[in-house]
N, C-alpha and C positions, 0 to 999 in steps of 0.2 A: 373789339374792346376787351374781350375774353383776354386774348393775345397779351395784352397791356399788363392785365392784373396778372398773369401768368409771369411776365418778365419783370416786375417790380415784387413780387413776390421772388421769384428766381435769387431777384439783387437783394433782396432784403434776407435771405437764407445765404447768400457767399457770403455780405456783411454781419452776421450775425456766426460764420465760421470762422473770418478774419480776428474776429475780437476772443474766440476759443482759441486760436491759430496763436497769434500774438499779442494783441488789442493795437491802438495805432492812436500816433498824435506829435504834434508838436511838443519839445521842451517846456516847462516853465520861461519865463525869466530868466538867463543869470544872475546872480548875485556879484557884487563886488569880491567879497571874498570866495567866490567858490574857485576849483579850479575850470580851465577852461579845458571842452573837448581835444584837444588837440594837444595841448600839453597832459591828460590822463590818457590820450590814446597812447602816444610814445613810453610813457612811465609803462605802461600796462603790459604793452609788447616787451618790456625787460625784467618786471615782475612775474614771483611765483603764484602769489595769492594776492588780486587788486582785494585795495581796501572798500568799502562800501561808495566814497564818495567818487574814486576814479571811476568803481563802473560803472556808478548811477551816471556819470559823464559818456561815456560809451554809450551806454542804452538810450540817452537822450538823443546823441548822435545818430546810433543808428533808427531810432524811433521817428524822429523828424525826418530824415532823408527818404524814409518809407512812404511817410506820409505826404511827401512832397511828389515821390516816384506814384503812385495813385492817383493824387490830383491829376498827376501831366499824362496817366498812363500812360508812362513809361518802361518800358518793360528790362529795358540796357540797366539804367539806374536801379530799379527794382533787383534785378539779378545779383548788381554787385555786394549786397546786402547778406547774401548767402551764400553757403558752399556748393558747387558744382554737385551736382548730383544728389544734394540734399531733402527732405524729406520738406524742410522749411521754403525751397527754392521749389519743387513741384507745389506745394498748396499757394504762392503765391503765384506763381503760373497761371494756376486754375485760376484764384481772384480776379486778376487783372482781367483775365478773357470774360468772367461771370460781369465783369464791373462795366467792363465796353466803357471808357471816359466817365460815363452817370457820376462819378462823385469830383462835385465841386467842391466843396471843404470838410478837411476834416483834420479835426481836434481834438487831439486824445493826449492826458499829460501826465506823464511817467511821476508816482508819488514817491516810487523808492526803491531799491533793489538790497537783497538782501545774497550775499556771496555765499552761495550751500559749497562749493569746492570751487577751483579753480577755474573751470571753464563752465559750471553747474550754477546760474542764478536765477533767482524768484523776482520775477519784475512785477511791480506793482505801477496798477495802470489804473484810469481814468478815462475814457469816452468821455467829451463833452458835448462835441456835435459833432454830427455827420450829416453835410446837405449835400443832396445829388442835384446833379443838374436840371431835374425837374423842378424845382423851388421844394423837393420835402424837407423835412427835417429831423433827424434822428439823434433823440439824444437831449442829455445827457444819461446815459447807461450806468450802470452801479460799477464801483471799484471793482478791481479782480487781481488776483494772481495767477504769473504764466511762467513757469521755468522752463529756459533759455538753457539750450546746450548751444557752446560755442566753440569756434574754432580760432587761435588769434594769431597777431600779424600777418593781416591785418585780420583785425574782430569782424567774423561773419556767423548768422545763427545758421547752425546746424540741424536743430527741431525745437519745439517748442510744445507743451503740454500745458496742463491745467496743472495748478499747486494742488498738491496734496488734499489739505484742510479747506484752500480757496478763502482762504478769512481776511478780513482788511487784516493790514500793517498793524505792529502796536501804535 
């Protein structure tokens, strides 16, 4: 029994690095008018400086692919997510292996991103659940900020950190 609280504790300290690491979740919605992931990934690859709403398409992109790569622990999927050798591609290394499948859903949704330089953005995240396959449930976690170093064509993070001030969005 020890063993047990030991390893959901364990899981409950990699999920609780994951969300310092990145945060994680699915998109919103689209909206009719917004633009779609796929038409701001291409823009973006021939852009100097993405405008707010292309990379908040990016980061949704890659923020759901994540969260999807977790569910299935997936590790192929997960990896492509990041650059070779990156600092962001070992700590989800580690996740995956701390997570062993245990997370059945998980809902995290990207409120904003805010472009600090080129490949330099502050993502604004959301936790709203995170249930592991044991039926717990975690969540919803308070908003946060995490700046995204990125590498692009295609966009993969490179590391990620805590913002600065860490403040909601205005």
């Amino acid at each position: 029994m020890r063993q047990w609280y030991a390893g959901i504790a364990g899981l409950f300290v990699g999920i609780v690095l994951a969300q310092v690491l990145w945060g994680s979740s699915p998109p919103p919605p689209p909206t009719p008018s917004s633009t779609s992931a796929n038409e701001s990934l291409s823009v973006l690859e021939n852009s100097a400086v993405p405008n707010a709403r292309e990379a908040t398409a990016v980061v949704q992109d890659l923020q759901s692919r994540r969260d999807q790569a977790l569910m299935a622990d997936d590790a192929a999927a997960l990896a492509e997510l990041t650059s070779d050798g990156s600092p962001a591609r070992a700590a989800d290394t580690a996740l995956l292996r701390e997570m062993r499948g245990s997370v059945a859903v998980l809902n995290t949704e990207v409120l904003g991103v805010n472009v600090v330089a080129p490949h330099t953005w502050e993502v604004y995240t959301v936790q709203q659940e995170l249930r592991l396959s044991t039926g717990e449930v975690i969540g919803p976690l308070a908003q946060r900020c995490t700046r995204w170093e990125l590498a692009p064509a295609p966009w993969r993070i490179e590391s990620t950190a805590e913002c600065m001030n860490n403040l909601s969005q205005q």
